[in-house]
C-alpha positions as CSV (number, residue, x, y, z in Angstrom):
1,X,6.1,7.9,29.3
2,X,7.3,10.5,26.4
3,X,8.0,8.6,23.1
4,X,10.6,10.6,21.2
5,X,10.2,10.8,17.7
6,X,12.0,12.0,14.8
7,X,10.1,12.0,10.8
8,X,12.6,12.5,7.5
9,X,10.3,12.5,4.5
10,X,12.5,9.7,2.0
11,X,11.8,9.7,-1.6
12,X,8.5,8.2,-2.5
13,X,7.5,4.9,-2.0
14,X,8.8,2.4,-4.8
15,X,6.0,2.0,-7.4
16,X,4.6,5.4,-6.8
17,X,6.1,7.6,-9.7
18,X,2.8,9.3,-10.3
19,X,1.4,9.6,-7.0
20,X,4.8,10.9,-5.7
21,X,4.4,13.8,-8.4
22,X,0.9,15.0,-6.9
23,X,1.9,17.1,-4.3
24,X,4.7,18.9,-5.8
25,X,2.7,19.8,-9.0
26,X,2.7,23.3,-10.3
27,X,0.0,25.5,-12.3
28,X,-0.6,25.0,-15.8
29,X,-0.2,22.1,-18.2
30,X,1.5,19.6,-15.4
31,X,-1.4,20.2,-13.2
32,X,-4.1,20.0,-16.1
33,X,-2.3,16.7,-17.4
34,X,-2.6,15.3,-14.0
35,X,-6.2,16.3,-13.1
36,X,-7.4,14.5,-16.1
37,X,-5.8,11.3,-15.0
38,X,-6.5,11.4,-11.2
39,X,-9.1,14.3,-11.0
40,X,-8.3,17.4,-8.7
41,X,-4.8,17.8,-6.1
42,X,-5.0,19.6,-3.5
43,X,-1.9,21.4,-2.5
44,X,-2.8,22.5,0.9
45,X,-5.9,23.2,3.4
46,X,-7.0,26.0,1.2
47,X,-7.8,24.1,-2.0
48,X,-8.5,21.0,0.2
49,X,-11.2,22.8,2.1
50,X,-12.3,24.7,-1.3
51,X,-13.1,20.7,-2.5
52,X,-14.9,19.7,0.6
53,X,-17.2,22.8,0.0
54,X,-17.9,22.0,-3.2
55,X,-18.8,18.3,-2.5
56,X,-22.4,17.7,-2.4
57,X,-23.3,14.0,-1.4
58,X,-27.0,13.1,-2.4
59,X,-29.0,12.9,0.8
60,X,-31.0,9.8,-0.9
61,X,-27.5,8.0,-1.5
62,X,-26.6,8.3,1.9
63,X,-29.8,7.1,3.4
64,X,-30.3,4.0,0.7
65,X,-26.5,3.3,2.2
66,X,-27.8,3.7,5.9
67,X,-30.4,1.8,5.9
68,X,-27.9,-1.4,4.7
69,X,-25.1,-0.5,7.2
70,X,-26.7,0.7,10.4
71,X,-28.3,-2.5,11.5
72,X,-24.7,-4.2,10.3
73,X,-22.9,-1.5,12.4
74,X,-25.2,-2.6,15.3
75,X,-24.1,-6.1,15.9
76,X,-20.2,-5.4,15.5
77,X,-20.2,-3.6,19.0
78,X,-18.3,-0.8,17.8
79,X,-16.0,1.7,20.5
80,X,-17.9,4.8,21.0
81,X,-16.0,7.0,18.9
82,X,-17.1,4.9,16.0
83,X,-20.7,5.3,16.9
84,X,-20.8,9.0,17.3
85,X,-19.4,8.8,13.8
86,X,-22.2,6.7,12.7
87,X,-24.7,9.4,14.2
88,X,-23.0,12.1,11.8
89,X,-23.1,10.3,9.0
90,X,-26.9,11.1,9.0
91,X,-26.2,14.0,8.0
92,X,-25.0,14.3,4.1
93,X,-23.3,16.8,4.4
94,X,-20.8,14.9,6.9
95,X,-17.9,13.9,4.4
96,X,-16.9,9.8,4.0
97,X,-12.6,9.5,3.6
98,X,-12.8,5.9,2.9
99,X,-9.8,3.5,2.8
100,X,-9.6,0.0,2.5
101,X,-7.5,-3.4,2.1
102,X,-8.2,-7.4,1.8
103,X,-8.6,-8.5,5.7
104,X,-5.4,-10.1,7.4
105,X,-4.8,-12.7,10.0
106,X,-3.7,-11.3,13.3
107,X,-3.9,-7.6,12.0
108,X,-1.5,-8.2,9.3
109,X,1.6,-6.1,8.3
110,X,1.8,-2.3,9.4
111,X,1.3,-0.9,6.0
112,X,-2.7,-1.6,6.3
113,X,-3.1,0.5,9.6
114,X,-1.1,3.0,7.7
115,X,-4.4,3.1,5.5
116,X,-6.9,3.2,7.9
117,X,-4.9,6.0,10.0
118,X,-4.5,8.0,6.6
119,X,-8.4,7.9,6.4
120,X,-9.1,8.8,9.9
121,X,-6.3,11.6,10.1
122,X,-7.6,13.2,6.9
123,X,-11.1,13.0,8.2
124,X,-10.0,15.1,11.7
125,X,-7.9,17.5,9.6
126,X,-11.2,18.0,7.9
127,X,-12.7,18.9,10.8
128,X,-10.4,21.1,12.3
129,X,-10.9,22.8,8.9
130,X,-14.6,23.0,9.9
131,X,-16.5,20.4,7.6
132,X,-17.8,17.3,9.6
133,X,-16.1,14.3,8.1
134,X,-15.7,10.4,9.2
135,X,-13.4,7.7,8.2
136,X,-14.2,4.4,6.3
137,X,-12.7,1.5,5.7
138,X,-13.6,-1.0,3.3
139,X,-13.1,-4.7,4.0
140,X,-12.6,-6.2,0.9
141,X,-13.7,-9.6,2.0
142,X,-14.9,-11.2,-0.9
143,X,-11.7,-11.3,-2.2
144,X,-10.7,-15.2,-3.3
145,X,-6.6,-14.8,-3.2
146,X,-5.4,-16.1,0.7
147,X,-2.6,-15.2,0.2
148,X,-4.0,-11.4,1.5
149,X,-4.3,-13.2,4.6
150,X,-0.5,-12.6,5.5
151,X,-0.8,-12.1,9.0
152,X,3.3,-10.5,8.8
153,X,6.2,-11.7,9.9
154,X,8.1,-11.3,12.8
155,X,12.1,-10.7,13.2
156,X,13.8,-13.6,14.7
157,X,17.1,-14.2,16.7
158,X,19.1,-15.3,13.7
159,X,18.1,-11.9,11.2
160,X,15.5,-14.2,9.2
161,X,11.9,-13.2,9.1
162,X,9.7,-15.8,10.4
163,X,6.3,-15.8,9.0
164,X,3.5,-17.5,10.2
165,X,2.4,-20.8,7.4
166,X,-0.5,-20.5,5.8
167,X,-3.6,-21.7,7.1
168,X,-5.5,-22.3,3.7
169,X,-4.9,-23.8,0.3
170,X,-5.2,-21.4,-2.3
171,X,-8.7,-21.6,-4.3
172,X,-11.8,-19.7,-5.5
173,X,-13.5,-19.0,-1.8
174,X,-13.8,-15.6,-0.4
175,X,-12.3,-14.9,2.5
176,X,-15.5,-14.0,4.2
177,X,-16.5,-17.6,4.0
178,X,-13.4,-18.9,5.3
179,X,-12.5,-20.9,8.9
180,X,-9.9,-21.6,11.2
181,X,-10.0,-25.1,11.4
182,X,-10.4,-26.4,15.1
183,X,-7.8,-25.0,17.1
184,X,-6.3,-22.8,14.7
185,X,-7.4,-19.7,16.3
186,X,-5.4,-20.7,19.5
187,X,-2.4,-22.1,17.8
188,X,-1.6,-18.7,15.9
189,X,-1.9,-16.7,18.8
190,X,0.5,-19.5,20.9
191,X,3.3,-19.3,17.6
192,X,3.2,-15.0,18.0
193,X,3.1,-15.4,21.6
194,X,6.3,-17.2,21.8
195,X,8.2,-15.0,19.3
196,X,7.0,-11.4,20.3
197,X,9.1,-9.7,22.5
198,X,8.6,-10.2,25.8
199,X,7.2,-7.2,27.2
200,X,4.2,-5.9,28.8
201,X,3.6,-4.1,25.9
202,X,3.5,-7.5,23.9
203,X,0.8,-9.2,25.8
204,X,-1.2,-6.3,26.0
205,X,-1.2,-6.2,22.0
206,X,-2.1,-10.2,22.4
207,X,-4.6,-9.7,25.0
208,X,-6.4,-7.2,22.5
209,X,-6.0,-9.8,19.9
210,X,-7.4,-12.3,21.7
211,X,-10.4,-10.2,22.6
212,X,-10.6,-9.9,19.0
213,X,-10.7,-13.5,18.0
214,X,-12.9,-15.3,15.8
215,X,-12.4,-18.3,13.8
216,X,-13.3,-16.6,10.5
217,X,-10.3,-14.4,9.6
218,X,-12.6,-11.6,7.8
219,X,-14.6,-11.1,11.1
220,X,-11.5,-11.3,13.4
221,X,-9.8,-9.0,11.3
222,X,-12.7,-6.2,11.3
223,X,-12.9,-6.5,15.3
224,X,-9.3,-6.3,15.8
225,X,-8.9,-2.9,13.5
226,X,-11.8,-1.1,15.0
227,X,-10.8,-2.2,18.6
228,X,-6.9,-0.9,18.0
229,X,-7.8,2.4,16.1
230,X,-11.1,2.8,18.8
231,X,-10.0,6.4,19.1
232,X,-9.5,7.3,15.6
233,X,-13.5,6.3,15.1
234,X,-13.2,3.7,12.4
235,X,-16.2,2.4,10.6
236,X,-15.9,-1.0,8.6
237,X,-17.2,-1.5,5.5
238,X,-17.9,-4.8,4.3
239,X,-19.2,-6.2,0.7
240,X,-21.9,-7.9,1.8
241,X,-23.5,-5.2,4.3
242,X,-24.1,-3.7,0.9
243,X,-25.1,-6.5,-1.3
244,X,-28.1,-5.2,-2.0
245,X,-26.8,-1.9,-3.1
246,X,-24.4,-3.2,-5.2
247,X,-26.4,-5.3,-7.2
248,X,-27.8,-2.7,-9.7
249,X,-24.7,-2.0,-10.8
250,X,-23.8,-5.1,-10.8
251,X,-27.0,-5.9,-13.6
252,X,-26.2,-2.6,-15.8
253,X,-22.9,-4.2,-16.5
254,X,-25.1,-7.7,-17.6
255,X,-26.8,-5.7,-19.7
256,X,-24.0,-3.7,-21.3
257,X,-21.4,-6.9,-21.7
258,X,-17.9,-5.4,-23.0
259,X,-18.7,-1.6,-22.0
260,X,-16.1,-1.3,-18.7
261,X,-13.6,-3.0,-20.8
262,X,-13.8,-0.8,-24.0
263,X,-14.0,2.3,-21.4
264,X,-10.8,1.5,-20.1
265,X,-9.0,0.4,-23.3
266,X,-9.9,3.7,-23.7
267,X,-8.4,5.6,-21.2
268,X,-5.5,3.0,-21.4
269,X,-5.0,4.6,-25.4
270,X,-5.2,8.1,-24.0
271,X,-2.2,7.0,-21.2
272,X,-0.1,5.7,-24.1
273,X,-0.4,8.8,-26.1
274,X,0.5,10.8,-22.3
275,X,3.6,8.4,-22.9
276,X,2.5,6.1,-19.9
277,X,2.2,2.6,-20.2
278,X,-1.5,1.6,-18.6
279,X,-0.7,-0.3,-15.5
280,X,-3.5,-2.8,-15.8
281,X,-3.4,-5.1,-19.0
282,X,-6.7,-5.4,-21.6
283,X,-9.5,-7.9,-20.0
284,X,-12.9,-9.0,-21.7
285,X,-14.2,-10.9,-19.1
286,X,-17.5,-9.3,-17.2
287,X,-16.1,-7.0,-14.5
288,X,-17.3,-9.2,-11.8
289,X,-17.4,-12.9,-10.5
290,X,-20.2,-15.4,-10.5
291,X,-20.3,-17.3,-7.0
292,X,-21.2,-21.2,-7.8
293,X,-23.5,-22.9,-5.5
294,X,-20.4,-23.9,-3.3
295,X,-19.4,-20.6,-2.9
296,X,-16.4,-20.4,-5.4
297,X,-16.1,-17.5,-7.7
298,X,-15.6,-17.5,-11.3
299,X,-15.4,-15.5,-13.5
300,X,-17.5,-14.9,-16.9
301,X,-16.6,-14.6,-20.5
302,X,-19.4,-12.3,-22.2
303,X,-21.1,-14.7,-25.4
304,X,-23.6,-13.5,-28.1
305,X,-26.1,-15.0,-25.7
306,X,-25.2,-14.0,-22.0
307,X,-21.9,-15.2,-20.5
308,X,-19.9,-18.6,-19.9
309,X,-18.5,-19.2,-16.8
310,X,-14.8,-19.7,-16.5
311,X,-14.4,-23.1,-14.8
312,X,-14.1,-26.8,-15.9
313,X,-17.9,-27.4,-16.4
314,X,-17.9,-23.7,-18.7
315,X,-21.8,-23.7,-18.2
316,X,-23.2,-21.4,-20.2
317,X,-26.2,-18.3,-19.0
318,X,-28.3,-16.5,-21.0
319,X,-28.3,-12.5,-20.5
320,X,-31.5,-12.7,-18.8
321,X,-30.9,-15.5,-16.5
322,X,-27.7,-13.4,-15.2
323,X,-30.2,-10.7,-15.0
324,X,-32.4,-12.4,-12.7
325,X,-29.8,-13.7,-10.4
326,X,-28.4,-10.3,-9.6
327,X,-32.0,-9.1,-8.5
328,X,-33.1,-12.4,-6.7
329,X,-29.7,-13.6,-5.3
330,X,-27.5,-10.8,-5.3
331,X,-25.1,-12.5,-2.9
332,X,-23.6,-14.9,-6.1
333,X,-22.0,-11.6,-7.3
334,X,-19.1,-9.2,-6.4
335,X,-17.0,-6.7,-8.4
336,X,-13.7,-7.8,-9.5
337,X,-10.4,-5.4,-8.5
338,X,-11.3,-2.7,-11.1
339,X,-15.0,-2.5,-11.0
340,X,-14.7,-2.7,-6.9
341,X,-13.6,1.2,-6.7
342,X,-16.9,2.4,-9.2
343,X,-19.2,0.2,-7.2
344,X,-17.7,1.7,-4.0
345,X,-17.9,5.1,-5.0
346,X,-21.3,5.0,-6.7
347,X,-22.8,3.5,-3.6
348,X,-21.4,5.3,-0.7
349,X,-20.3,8.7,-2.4
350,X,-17.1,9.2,-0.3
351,X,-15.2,12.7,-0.8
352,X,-11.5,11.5,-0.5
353,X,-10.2,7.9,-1.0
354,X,-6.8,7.0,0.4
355,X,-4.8,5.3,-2.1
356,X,-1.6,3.2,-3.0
357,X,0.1,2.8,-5.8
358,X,-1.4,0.0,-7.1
359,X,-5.4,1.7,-6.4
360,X,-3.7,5.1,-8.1
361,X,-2.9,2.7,-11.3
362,X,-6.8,1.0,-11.2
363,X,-7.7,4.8,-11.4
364,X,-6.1,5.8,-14.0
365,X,-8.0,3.7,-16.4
366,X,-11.3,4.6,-14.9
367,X,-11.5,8.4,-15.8
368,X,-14.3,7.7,-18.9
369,X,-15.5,5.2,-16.9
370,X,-16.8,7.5,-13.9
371,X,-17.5,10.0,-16.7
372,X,-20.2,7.6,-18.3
373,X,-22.1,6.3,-15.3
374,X,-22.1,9.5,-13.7
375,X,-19.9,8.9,-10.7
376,X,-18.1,11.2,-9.5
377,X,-14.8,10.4,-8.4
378,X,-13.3,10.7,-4.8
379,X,-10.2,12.7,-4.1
380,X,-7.2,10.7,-4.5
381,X,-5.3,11.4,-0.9
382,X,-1.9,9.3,-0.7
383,X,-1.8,6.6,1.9
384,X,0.6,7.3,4.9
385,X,3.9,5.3,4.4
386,X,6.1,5.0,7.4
387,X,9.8,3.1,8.9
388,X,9.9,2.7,12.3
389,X,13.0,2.5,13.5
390,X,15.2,2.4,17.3
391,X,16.3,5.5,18.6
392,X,19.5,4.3,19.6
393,X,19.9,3.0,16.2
394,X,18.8,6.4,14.3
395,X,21.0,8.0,16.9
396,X,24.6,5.2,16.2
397,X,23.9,5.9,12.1
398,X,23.5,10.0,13.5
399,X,26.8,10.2,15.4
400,X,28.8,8.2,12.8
401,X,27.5,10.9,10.3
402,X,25.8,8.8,8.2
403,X,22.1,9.8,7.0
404,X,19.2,7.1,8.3
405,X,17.4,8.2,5.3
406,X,20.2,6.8,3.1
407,X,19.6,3.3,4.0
408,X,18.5,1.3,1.4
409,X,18.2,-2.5,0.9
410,X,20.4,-2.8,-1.9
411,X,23.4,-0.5,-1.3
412,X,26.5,-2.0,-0.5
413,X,27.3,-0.5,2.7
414,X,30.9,1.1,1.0
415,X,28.7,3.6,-1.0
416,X,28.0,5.2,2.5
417,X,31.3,4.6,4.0
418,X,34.1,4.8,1.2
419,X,37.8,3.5,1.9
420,X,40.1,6.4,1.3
421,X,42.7,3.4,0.3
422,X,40.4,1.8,-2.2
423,X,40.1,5.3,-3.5
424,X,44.2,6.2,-3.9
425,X,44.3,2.9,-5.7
426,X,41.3,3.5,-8.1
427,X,42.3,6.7,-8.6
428,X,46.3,5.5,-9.8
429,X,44.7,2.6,-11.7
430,X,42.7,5.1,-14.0
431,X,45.4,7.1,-14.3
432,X,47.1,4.5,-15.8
433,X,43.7,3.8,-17.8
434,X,43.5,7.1,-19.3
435,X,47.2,7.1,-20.3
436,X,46.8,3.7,-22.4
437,X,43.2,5.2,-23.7
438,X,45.1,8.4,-25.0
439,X,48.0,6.7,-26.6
440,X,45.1,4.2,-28.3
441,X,43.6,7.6,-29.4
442,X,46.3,8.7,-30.6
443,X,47.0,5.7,-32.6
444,X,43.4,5.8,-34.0
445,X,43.2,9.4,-35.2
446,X,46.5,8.9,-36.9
447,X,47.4,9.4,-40.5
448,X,47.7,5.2,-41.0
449,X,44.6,4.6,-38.9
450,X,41.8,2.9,-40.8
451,X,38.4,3.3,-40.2
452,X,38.0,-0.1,-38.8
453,X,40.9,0.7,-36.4
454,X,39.2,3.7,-35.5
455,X,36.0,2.1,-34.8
456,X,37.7,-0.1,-32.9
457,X,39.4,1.7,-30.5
458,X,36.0,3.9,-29.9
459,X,34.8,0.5,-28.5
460,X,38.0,-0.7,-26.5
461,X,37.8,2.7,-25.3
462,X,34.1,2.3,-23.9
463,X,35.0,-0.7,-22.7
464,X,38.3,0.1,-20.7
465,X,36.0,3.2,-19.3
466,X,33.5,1.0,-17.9
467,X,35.9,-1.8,-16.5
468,X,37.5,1.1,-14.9
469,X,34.8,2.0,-13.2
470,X,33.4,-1.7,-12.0
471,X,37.0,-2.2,-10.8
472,X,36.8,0.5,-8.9
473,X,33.3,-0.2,-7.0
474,X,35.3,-3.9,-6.9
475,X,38.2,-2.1,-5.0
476,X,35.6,-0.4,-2.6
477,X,33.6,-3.3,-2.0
478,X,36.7,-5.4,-1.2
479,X,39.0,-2.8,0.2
480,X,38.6,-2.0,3.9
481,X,40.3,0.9,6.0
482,X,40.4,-0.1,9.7
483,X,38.9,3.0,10.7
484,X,35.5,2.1,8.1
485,X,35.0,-1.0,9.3
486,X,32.9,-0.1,12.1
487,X,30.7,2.4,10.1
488,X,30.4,-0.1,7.5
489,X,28.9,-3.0,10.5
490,X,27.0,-0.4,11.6
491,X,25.3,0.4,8.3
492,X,25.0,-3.5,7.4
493,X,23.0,-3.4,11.0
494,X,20.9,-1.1,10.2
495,X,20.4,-2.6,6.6
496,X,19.0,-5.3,8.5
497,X,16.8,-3.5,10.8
498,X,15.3,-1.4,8.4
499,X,15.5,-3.7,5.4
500,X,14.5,-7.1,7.0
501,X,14.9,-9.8,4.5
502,X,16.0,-7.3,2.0
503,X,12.0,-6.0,1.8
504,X,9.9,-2.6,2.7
505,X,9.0,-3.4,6.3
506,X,6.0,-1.8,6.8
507,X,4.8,-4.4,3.9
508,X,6.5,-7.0,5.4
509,X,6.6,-6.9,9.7
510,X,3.2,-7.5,11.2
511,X,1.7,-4.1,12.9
512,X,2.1,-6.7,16.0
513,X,5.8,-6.7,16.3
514,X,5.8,-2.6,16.7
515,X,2.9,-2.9,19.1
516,X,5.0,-5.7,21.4
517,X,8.1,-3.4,20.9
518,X,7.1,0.0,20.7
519,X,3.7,0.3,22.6
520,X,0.4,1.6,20.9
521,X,2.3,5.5,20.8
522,X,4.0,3.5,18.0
523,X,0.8,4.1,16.1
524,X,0.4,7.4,17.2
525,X,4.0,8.4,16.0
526,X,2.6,6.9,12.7
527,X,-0.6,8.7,12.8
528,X,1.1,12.1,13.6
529,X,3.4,11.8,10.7
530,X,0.6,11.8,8.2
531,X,0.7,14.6,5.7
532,X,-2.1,14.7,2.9
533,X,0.4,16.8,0.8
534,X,3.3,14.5,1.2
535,X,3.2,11.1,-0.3
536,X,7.2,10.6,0.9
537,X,7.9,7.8,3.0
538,X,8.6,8.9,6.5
539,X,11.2,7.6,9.0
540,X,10.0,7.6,12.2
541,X,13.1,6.4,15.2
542,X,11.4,5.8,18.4
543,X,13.0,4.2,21.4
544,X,12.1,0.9,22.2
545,X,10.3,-0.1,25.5
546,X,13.2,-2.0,27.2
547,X,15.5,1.4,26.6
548,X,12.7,3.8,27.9
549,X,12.7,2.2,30.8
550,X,16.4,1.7,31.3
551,X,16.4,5.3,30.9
552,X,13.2,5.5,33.3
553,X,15.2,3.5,35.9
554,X,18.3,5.6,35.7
């Protein structure tokens, strides 16, 4: 069955001024501003493959990195193309593309796959460029906030999302250590089961989730992504497969207390001076959490003497206690948000990283950082961003010469589809307008006009301007042709099919919805719309299963 597909590249994801900027960066000063924030852009396969060249992974770093995730690899059962990507990773010179996201229940919304697919499509492109490259993906597990957990929601009848309730309380556990409680697993696959779509598509995407199952959401998480990308050749990454790797870098920041923060205050002076506003505010805690005997992290507050512990007890540890805890019982430790990406790269020495906005922002304070410790920094590749939307849909907004691409959550569906009535009467109303404002004029640049007259009718003026123009987006709003009406439903449709709940639905719909609806090629549409040099959102209009095979039976 052909899926047909159609890609519009949209104006860059909300939040991503700077990354948007990347691709479409010229020579000179621009590009040299750029590179010192984010490092080097390639433009195309050229410089891209001129990069890869250049990158020379330490053999010892990969080995000291193999050694920790092989045997890990070995229990997960991984597909076969993830294996023969294991195999070439013992060679250094095979490139890592590494990508990564807090774990989700039940696959969680679209955008995440996005990430994983940027990684494994920028990986193959570097292969059909001829350097051997394999994609990553980090698990960030040991992350505390559940509310990562978002499993997505799903489209009801009504228009409302309907999202699936939490399953924990929010507190200081990582999400590796976290359980279903009895039954759980079951009952979340029952609620999606009985608001997917009913298609074959649907329990084929259930089936593989239920293959996937396992009452800790981390684990159930990392089966069901390998499993659903098993051709792209994904290999997981968790925190604790490299513990022990971790934890040196973990004890130089014991025993230089303030030094990340300083770094980035740094950096962050250097972005104010760039006129940009650092993203990420000052911290001086220790750039990673303590985990209590319970398993709770906390984090620490650097003292004279070591650190204090940020909790209700506030116990305080001298600098060579923390020490010795790092090296006996590195499992009590993990890098917080902005430390995470140093760690990362220090340990596993990837060539490209797939980034978001938010990831693009932790970098941007991290230049000196990387500098200091001798890291070098990844490529920064934009993640893939996509809309999925139905054919017949794409094709209604097409025909009734309105662009899909100008569909946005908050237009009011008269900016697309203007009443020429509305329009005659805004247009004699400011006549009108204009006629009172040059007779005030008049008045005010007169030989008896004061100056407080004059200053005054320079704001009535302003004023009448303005109400003119709110008046007339009033008139369009409220003032409806017969022969707009349908283009306006129609746009207010689509508003809700590509705007559900007024929010960015590849953040918001769970990866599961356009699985039951569209089939796994709903993936592959994604996948094949990735562009490392593009960072612009792209619409993707595929025709849902039900219409194919209408179309099939006809």
């Amino acid at each position: 069955m052909t899926m047909k597909m159609s890609v519009h590249a949209q104006e860059p994801v909300a939040g991503g001024a700077v990354i948007a900027a990347l691709p479409r960066l010229g020579g000179g000063a621009g590009r040299d501003a750029a590179r010192a924030l984010i490092g080097e852009v390639p433009r195309d396969d050229a410089e891209l493959i001129a990069l890869a060249r250049a990158h020379a992974p330490r053999p010892e770093t990969r080995r000291a990195a193999l050694r920790l995730l092989e045997p890990a690899w070995d229990t997960i059962g991984l597909p076969p193309a993830s294996r023969e990507h294991a195999k070439e990773l013992r060679d250094p010179q095979t490139l890592i593309v590494i990508a990564g996201q807090q774990p989700a229940l039940a696959g969680g919304p679209l955008y995440i796959f996005g990430k994983a697919l940027s990684a494994a499509r920028l990986a193959r492109r570097l292969r059909g460029l001829g350097r051997a490259a394999v994609p990553l993906f980090w698990i960030a597990d040991d992350d505390h906030d559940v509310d990562e957990l978002f499993a997505g929601a799903l489209p009801a009848r009504d228009g409302q999302l309907w999202r699936p309730p939490s399953q924990f309380a929010k507190g200081r556990m990582p999400i590796a250590a976290l359980t279903l409680p009895a039954g759980g697993t079951r009952a979340l696959l029952d609620s999606l089961r009985a608001r997917l779509p009913r298609s074959a598509q649907a329990a084929q995407a259930l089936a593989r989730l239920e293959r996937a199952a396992d009452p800790a959401p981390a684990r159930w998480f990392l089966h069901f992504l390998v499993d659903l990308l098993r051709e792209e050749g994904i290999l997981p990454v968790t925190p604790a497969m490299l513990r022990s790797a971790i934890a040196p870098h973990i004890a130089a920041e014991i025993g230089h207390p303030g030094r990340l923060a300083a770094e980035v205050e740094r950096a962050s002076e250097g972005l104010r001076r760039s006129g940009i506003e650092p993203p990420i505010a000052k911290g001086d805690a220790l750039p990673f959490f303590l985990h209590d005997a319970s398993g709770d992290r906390h984090r620490l507050d650097p003292t004279p003497e070591g650190a204090r512990v940020r909790n209700a007890e506030g116990a305080a540890l001298a600098t060579k206690e923390l020490a010795a805890l790092a090296a006996t019982a590195p499992e009590r430790f993990s890098p917080d948000a902005l430390f995470r990406p140093l760690v990362q790269d220090a340990v596993l020495e990837p060539f490209a990283a797939i980034v978001g906005p938010t990831e693009l922002n932790y970098h941007m304070q991290l230049a000196e950082a990387y500098r200091e410790r001798g890291i070098g920094r990844p490529l920064l590749m934009p993640r893939l961003s996509v809309r999925i939307v139905d054919r017949p849909l794409f094709d209604a907004l097409q025909g009734a010469g309105i662009d899909p691409a100008a569909i946005e959550s908050a237009l009011h569906p008269a900016e697309l589809a203007p009443s020429p009535a509305a329009a005659r009467e805004s247009e004699a109303l400011g006549a009108e307008i204009e006629r009172a404002i040059a007779r005030l004029e008049a008045i005010a640049r007169g030989p008896r006009a004061t100056p407080a007259l004059a200053r005054r009718a320079e704001r009535l003026v302003r004023r009448w301007r303005d109400d003119a123009r709110k008046l007339a987006e009033a008139l369009q709003r409220e003032i409806s042709d017969v022969d707009v009406l349908p283009r306006r439903a129609l746009i207010a449709a689509a508003q809700s099919a590509m705007w559900p709940g007024g929010e960015r639905a590849e953040r918001a719909i769970s990866v599961l919805y356009y699985l039951a609806r569209y089939g796994e090629a709903a993936l592959a549409a994604a996948a094949a719309a990735y562009d490392p040099y593009d960072d612009r959102e792209k619409l993707i209009a595929l025709s849902p299963f039900e219409e194919q095979e209408r179309k099939d039976s006809n």
